[in-house]
N, C-alpha and C positions, 0 to 999 in steps of 0.2 A: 277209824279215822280215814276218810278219805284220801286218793291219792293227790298228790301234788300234781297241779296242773303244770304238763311237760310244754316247752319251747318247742314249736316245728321248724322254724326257720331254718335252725343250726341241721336237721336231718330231711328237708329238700333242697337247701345249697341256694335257695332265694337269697333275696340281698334285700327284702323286706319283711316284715313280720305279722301278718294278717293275724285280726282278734278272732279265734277260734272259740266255739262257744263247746259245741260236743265232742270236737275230735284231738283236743286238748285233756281228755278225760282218759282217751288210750293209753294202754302200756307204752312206751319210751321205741323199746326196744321192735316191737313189733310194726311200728310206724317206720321206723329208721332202716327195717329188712324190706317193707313193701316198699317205701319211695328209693332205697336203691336199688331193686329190680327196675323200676319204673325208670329210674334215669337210666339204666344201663340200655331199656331197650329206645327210649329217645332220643339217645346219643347218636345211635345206627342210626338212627331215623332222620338224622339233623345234617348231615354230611350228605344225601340226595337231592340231586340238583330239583328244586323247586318247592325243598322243603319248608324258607320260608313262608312263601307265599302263604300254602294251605298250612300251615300252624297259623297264621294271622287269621287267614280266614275262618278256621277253627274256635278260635279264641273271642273273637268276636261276633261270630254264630252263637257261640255259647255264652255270652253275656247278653244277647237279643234273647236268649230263651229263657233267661235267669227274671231277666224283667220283666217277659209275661207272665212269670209265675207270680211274679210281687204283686203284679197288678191285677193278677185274678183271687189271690191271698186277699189280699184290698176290701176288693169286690165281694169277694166273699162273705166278710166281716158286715161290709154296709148291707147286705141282702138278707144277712140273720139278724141285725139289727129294726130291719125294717120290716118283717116278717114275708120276703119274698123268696119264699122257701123252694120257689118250683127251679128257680138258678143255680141253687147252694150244690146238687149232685156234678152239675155242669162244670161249675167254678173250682170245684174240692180235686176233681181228679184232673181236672186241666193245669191246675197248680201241679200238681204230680206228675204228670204226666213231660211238660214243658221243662222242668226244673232235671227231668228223668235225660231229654234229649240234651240237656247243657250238659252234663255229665258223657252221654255217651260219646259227643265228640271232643272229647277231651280225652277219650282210651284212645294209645298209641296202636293197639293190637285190631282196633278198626278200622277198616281201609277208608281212608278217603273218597275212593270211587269217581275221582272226577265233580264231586259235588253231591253223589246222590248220597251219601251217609247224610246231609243234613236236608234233605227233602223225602228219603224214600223210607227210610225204619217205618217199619211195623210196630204198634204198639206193642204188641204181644215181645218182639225183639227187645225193645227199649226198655221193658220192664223188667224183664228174663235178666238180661246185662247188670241192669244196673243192681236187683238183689243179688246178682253173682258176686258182682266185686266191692261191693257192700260188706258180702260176709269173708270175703278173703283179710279185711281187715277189724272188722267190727261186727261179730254175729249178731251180738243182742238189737243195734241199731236195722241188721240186716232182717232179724223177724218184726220186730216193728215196720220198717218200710214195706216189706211182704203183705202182711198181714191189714196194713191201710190203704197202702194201693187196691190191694182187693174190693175191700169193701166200696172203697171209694166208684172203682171200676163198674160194681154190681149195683151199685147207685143210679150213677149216670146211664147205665145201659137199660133201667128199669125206667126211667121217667122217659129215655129218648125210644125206649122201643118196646118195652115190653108190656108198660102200662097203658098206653092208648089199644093194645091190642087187648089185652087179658085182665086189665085192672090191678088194683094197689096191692104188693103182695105186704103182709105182716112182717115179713122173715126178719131178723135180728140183720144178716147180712147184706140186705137191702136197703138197710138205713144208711146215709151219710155218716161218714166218722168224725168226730167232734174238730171243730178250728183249730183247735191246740196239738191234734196228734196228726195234725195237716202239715200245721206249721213248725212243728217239731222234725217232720220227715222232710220236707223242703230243704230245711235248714240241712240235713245233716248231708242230705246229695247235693245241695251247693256248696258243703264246708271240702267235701271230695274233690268237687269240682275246682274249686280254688288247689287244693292240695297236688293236682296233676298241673293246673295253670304252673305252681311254683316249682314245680320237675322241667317242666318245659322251658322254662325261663333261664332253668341254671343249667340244662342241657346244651338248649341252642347259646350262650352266651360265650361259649368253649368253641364256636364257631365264626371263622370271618364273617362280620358282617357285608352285606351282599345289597344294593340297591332295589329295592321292593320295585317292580314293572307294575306299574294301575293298569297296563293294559293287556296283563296276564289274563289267562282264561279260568286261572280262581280267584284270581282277586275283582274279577269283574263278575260273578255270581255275587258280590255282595250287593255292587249297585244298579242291578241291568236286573229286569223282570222279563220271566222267558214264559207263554202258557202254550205248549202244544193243542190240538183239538183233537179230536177223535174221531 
């Protein structure tokens, strides 16, 4: 018999109840131990002058990255539909990948940097991170995401680099991994993603609110485009 799908709400201390599709599927108890570490260390973090700014602007970095991933999920679908297969390694690990950075600016144990945590991660970072704390709560979801980012990874790296140099390799791990275990992994690192949104909400809430300045220097990274040259 299956478990009874647990309530998160009551063990992130949110004041709303998002529909959780796989992380509803967790032990009770083991959710309830990782989101109170999580609130414990956003609490510290909520009481430093200018905290809210960069949690807004965290927060909604990370909902811009949640929507490219939908929108290349989308694209996805229409490109295998249409049999435009040369997209699909592009689209597949770009979903993962985008869906990978809404996640990691939502770790409180990542520094802000002033803004570069949401411009400057390494793939190889963002990936690393987010199977880390994947499997701090959820192993089996954390070798599935492992295991299709990969693939997804040696996809896209084969059609953007390796095939026009050396030609189409056969290898099993060079294929695309199927739409479903795409969008299965998306889902499960934005259901996380959500899961740290609602620590952060009942964190900062235990916090006087504070006048948000538009004309702070992170809250203006959202709408001011900066390009250095070199």
């Amino acid at each position: 018999m299956p478990a009874k799908p647990i309530e998160i709400a009551p063990l992130t201390g949110a004041e709303y109840e998002y529909d959780y599709q796989q992380l509803k599927r967790l032990d009770a108890g083991m959710v309830a131990a990782y989101c109170n570490s999580l609130r414990q260390r956003l609490a510290s973090l909520a009481r430093i002058e200018g905290a809210s700014e960069e949690w807004v602007a965290r927060a909604y970095l990370s909902i811009k990255f949640i929507l490219a991933s939908t929108l290349m999920l989308s694209s996805e679908e229409y490109a295998a539909t249409r049999n435009l297969q040369v997209v699909v390694p592009y689209l597949a690990y770009y979903a993962i990948f985008n869906v990978s950075r809404a996640f990691v600016l939502m770790i409180p144990d990542q520094s802000w940097d002033e803004g570069a945590l949401a411009v400057d991660p390494t793939h190889t970072k963002v990936l690393n991170l987010t199977g880390d704390y994947l499997r701090r709560l959820a192993p089996d979801i954390a070798e599935k995401y492992q295991s299709v980012s990969r693939r997804a990874l040696s996809a896209r790296e084969l059609f953007s680099y390796s095939f026009p140099a050396l030609g189409l390799s056969t290898s099993i791990e060079t294929h695309p991994p199927i739409l479903d275990d795409v969008i299965d992994v998306c889902q499960a690192v934005a259901e996380f993603s959500q899961l740290h949104s609602e620590c952060v909400q009942s964190a900062f809430r235990r916090v006087p609110a504070v006048a948000l300045d538009r004309k702070s220097k992170t809250l203006r990274k959202l709408y001011e485009y900066e390009h250095s040259w070199v």
